[in-house]
C-alpha positions as CSV (number, residue, x, y, z in Angstrom):
1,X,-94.2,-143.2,-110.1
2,X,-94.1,-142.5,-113.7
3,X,-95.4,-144.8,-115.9
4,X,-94.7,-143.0,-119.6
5,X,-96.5,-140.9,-121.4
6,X,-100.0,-140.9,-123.4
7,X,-101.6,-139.0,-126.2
8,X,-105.0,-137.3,-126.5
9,X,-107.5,-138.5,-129.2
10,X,-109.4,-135.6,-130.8
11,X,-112.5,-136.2,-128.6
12,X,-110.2,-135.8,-125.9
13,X,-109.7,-138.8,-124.6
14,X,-106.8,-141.1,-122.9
15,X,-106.0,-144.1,-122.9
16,X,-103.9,-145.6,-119.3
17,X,-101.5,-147.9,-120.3
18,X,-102.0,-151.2,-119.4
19,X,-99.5,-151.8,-116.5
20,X,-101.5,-148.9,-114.6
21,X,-104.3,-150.5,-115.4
22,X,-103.3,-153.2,-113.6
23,X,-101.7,-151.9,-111.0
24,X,-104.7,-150.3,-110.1
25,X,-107.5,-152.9,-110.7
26,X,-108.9,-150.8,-113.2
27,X,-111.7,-152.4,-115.5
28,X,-114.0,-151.4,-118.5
29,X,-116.3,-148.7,-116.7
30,X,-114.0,-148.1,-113.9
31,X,-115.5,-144.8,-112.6
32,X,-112.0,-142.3,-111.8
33,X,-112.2,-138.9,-110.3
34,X,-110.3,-136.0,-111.7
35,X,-108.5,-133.0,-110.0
36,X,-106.4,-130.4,-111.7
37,X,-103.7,-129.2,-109.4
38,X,-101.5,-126.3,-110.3
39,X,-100.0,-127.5,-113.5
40,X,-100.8,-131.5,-113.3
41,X,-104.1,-133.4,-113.6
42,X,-104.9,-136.7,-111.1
43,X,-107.3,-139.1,-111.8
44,X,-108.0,-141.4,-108.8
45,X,-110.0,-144.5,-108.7
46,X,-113.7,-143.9,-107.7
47,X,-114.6,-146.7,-104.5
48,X,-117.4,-148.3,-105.6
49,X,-119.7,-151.1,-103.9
50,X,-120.4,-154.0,-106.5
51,X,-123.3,-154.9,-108.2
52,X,-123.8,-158.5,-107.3
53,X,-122.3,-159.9,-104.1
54,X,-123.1,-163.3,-102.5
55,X,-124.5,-163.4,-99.2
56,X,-125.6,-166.8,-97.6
57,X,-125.1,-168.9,-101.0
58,X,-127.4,-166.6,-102.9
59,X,-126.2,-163.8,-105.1
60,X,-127.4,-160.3,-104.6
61,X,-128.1,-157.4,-106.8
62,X,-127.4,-154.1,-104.9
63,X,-128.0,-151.7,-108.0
64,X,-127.1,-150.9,-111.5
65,X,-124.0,-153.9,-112.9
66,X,-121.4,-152.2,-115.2
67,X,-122.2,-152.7,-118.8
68,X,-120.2,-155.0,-119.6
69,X,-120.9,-157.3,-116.7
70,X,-123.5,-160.2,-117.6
71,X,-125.8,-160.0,-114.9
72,X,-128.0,-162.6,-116.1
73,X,-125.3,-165.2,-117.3
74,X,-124.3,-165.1,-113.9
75,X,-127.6,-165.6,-112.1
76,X,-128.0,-168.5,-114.9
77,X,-124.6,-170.1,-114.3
78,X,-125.2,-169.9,-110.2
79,X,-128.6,-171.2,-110.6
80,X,-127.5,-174.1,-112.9
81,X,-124.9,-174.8,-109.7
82,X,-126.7,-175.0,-107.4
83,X,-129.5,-177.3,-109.0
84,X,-126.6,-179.7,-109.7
85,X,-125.9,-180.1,-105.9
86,X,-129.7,-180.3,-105.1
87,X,-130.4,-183.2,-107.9
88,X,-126.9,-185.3,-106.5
């Protein structure tokens, strides 16, 4: 499916336009792979577990959160939460 084209910066760098971004669930810090195959290069989406699930109520850190993602807002907000249902 062809989505347009897209230019190289001088550092060589792309940027995806924004309705294969979307398509594809990509975020800031989306790891991709990249293959070169004969005359084309394919960048795929890189499965990756997340940081900070919730199991049993309580969130869980599994390893390192994207950079962008604020880990301790989060745990904050959730703790906040759930103090407001304890003190009701």
């Amino acid at each position: 499916m062809k989505h347009g084209t897209v230019s190289m910066d001088k550092a060589g760098r792309l940027v995806l336009p924004k309705a294969v971004r979307e398509r594809l669930h990509l975020v800031p810090g989306a790891v991709l792979s990249i293959e070169v195959r004969e005359d084309r290069v394919e960048l795929r989406p890189v499965e990756q577990e997340p940081s900070l699930i919730k199991r049993d109520d309580w969130w869980v850190h599994l390893g390192r959160a994207a950079a962008d993602f604020p880990v301790e807002e989060a745990v904050r907000r959730h703790r906040e939460e759930r103090l407001g249902r304890v003190s009701r």
